[in-house]
C-alpha positions as CSV (number, residue, x, y, z in Angstrom):
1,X,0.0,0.0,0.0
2,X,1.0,3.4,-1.0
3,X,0.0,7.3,-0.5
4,X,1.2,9.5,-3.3
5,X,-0.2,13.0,-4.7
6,X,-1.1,14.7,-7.8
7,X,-1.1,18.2,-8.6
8,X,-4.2,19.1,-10.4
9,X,-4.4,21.7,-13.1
10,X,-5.2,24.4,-10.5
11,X,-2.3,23.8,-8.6
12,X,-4.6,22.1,-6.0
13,X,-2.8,18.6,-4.6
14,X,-4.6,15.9,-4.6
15,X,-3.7,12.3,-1.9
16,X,-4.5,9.2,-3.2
17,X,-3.5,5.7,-1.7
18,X,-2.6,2.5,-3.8
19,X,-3.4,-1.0,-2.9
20,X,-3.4,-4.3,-4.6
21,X,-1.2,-5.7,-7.6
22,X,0.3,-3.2,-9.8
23,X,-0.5,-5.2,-13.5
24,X,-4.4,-5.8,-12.0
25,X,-7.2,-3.1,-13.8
26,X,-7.2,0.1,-11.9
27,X,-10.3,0.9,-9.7
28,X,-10.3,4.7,-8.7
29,X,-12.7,4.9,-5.9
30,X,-14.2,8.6,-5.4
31,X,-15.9,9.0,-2.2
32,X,-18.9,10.9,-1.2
33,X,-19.5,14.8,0.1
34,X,-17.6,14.9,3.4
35,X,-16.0,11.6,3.7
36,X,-12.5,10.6,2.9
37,X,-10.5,7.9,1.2
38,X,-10.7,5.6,4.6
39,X,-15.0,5.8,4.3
40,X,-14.5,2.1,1.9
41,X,-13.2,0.4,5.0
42,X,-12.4,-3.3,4.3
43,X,-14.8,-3.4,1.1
44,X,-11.3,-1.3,-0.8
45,X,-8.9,-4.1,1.0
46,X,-11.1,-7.1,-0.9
47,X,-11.4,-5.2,-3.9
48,X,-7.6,-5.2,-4.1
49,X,-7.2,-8.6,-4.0
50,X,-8.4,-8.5,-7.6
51,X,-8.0,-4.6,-8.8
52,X,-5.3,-2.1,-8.5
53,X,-7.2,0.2,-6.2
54,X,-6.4,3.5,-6.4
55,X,-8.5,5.7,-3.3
56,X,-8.9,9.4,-3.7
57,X,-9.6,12.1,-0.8
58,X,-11.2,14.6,-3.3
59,X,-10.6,18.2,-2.7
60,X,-11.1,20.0,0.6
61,X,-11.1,16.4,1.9
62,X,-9.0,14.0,4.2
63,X,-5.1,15.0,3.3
64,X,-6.0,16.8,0.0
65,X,-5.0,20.5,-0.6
66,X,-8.4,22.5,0.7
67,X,-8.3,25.2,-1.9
68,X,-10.3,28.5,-0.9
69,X,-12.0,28.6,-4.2
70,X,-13.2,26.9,-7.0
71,X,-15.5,23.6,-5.7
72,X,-18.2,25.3,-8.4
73,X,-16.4,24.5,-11.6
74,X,-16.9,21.3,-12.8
75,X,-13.3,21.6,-15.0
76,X,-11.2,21.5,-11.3
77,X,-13.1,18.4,-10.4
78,X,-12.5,16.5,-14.0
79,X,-8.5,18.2,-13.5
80,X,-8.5,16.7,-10.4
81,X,-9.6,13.0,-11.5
82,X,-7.4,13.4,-14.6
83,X,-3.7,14.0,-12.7
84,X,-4.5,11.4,-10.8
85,X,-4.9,8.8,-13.8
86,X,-1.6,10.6,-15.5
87,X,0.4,10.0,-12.4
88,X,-0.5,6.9,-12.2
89,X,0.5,6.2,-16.2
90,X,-3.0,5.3,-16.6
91,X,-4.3,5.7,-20.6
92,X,-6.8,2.9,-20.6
93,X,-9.1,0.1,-19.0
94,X,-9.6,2.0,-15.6
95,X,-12.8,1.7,-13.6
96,X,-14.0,4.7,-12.0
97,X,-16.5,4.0,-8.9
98,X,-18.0,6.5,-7.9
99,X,-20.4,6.5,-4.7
100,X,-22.6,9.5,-3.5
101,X,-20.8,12.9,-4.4
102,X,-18.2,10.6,-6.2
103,X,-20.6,10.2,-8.6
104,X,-20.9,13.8,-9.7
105,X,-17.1,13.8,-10.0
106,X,-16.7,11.3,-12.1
107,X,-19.3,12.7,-14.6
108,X,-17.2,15.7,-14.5
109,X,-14.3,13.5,-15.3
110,X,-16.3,12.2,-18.3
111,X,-17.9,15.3,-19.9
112,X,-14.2,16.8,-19.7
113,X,-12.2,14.1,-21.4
114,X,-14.2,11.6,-22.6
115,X,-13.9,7.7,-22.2
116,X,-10.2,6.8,-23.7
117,X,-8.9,6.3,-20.1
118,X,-12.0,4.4,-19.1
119,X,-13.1,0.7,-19.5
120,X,-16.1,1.5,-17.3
121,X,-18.4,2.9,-14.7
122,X,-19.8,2.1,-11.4
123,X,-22.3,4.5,-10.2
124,X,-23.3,3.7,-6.0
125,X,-25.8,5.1,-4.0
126,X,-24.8,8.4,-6.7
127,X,-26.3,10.6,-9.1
128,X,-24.3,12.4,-11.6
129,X,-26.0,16.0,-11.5
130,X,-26.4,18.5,-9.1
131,X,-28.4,21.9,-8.7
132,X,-31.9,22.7,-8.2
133,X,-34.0,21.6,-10.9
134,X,-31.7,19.4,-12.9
135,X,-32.9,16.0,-13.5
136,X,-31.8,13.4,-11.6
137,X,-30.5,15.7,-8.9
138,X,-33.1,15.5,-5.8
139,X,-31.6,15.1,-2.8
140,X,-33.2,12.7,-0.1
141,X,-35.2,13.2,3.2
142,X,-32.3,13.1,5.5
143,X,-30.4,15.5,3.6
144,X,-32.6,17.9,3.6
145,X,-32.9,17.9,7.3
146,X,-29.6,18.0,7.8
147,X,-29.0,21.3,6.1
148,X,-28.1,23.6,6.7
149,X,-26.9,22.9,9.8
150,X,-24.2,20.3,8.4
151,X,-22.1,23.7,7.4
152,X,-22.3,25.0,10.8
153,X,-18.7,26.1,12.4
154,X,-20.2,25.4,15.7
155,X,-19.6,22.1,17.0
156,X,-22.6,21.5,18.8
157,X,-24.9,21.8,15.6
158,X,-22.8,20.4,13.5
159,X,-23.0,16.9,15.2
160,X,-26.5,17.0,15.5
161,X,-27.1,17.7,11.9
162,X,-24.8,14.7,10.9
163,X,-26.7,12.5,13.9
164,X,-30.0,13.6,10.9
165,X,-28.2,10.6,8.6
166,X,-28.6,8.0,11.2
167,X,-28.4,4.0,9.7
168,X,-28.1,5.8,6.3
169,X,-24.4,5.1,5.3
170,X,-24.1,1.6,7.2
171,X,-27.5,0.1,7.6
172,X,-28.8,-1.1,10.9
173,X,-27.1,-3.3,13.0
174,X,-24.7,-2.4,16.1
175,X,-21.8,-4.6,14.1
176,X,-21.6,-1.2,11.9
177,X,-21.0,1.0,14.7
178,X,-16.5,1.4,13.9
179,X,-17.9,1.9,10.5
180,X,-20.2,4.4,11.5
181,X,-18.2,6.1,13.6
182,X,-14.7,6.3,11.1
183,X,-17.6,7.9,8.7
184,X,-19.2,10.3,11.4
185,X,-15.2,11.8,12.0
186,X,-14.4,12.4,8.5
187,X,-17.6,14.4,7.9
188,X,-16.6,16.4,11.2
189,X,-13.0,16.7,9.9
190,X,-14.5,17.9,6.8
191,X,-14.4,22.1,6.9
192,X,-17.5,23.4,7.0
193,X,-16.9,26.0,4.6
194,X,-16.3,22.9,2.3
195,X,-18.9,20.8,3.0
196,X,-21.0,24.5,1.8
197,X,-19.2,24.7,-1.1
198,X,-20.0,21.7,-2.6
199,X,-23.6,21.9,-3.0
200,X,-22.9,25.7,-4.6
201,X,-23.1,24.4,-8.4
202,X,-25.1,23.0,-10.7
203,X,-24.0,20.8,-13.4
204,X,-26.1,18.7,-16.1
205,X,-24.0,16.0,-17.6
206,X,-27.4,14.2,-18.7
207,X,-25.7,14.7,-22.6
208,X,-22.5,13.0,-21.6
209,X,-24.7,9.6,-20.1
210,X,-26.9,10.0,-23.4
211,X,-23.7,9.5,-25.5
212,X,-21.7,7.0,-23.2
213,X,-20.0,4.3,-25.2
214,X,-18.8,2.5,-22.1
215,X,-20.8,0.2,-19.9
216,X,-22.5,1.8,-16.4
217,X,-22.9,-0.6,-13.8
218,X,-25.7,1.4,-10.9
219,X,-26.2,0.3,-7.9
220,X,-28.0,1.6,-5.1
221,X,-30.5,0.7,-2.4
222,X,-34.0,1.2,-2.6
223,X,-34.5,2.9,0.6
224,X,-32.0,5.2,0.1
225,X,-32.6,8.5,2.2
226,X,-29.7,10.3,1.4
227,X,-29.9,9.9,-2.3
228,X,-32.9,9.0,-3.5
229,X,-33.5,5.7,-6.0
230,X,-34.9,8.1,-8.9
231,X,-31.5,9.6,-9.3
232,X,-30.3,5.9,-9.9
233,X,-32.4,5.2,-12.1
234,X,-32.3,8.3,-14.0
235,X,-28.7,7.0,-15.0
236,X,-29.9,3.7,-16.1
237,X,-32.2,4.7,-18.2
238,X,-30.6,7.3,-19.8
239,X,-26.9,5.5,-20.2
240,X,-27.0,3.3,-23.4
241,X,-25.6,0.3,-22.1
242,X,-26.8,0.5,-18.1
243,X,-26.7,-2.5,-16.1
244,X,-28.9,-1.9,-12.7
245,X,-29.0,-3.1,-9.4
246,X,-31.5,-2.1,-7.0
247,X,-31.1,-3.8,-3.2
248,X,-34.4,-4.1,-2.0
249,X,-34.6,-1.8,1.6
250,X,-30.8,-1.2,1.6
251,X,-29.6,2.5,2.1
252,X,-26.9,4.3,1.4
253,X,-23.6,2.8,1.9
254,X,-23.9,-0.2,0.5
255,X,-20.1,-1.0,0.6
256,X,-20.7,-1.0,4.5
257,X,-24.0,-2.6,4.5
258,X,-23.3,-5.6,2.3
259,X,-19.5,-5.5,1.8
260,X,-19.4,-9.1,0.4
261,X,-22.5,-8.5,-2.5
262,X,-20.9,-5.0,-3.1
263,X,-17.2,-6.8,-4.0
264,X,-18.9,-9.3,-5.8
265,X,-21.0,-7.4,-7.9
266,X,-18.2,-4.5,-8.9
267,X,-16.4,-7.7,-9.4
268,X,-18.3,-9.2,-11.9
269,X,-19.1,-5.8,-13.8
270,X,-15.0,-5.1,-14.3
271,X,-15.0,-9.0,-15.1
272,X,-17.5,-7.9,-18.1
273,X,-15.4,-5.7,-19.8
274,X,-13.3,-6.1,-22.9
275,X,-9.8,-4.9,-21.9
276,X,-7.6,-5.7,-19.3
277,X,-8.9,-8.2,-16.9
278,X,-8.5,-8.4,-13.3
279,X,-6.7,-11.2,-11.4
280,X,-8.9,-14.1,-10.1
281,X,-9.2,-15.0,-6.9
């Protein structure tokens, strides 16, 4: 396992950490709005038993640079996605994963420059669109009682907002609770003015799923609070080839809720595609 760092077009840096064999298809996980590279937990260590997984702490996040500016442009997110790849000598057969606010980014990533890098998608508990009144953009009941006091400074409120998402990212069950708990400190460790920042844009890469000539897998639970199913299936039915999964009552970190179905099934999507395979168990 390795960390290592990019510098993205804006000068911004961006940490990444590597796992897994070095000739095995990349995975480039992107986590969600106020999380970190650590939110995959032991779903990222089984997935590198088969992938070359590459974990990013987008920016403003975990031990990335936290720029003042610029979380609105669409182009510094792609930038971002895209000196990670270069640094990593990556031209082709990548899978980008992209759960929650992930999601977004790697739309970005694909209005900007396209497919060449890119063997194919996974799309978790994510849409790919943000703002108010862009299509597959709603945001679910918890989120919207956690705002706006998820971009409080003070402490206090702050927690109590977060405590709004409850089960959401984990699922029941009091075996979730380190999970929980290593998900609850990164959104705290987060900066507020960043966790703002992020919801400050609105992008529509509906054209860019219309025109997709790679395979989507989208998976996402069907009791969902955070981001609501209609999002997911907004990108399966408007992505040409879309493969969908919907996990009947499961929320929204299905990575943490289901870890072995959630390995299995990105496994068998990247197993689907035409260039470079990964390794077999």
């Amino acid at each position: 396992m390795a960390i290592r760092d990019a510098v993205s077009a804006d000068g911004t840096n961006i940490v990444y950490r590597v796992s897994g064999p070095a000739d095995a298809r990349p995975l480039v996980l992107l986590h969600g709005w106020s999380a970190n590279l650590r939110c995959w937990g032991a779903a990222a260590d089984d997935l590198a038993a088969r992938f070359r997984v590459i974990a990013v702490d987008l920016r403003g996040h975990g031990y990335s640079d936290v720029p003042a500016t610029g979380y609105d442009d669409p182009k510094n997110w792609a930038a971002d996605l895209a000196a990670v790849l270069t640094a990593e000598g990556i031209e082709s057969g990548a899978v980008l994963l992209g759960w929650s606010y992930g999601g977004i980014v790697l739309s970005d990533y694909l209005t900007a420059y396209g497919t060449g890098a890119v063997a194919g998608v996974v799309y978790s508990g994510s849409m790919a669109n943000i703002g108010r009144g862009v299509p597959g953009a709603a945001a679910g009941t918890a989120l919207q009682e956690a705002i706006p006091d998820v971009f409080e400074e003070r402490a206090g409120r702050a927690v109590r907002a977060f405590g709004m998402f409850g089960n959401a990212n984990t699922g029941p069950g009091a075996d979730k609770g380190v999970d929980a708990q290593r998900l609850f400190g990164a959104s705290l460790a987060t900066p507020p003015a960043v966790r703002k920042a992020l919801f400050y844009r609105t992008v529509d890469n509906t054209e860019t799923l219309r025109i997709l000539d790679i395979p989507v897998l989208v998976l996402h639970g069907t009791a969902d609070p955070v981001i609501p199913i209609e999002n997911a299936r907004y990108i399966a039915e408007t992505v040409p080839d879309a493969r969908a999964s919907f996990w009947d009552g499961a929320q929204h970190g299905l990575f943490l809720e289901d870890r072995s179905r959630f390995v299995a099934e990105v496994s068998a999507f990247a197993a689907s595609l035409r260039s470079g395979p990964a390794r077999a168990l």
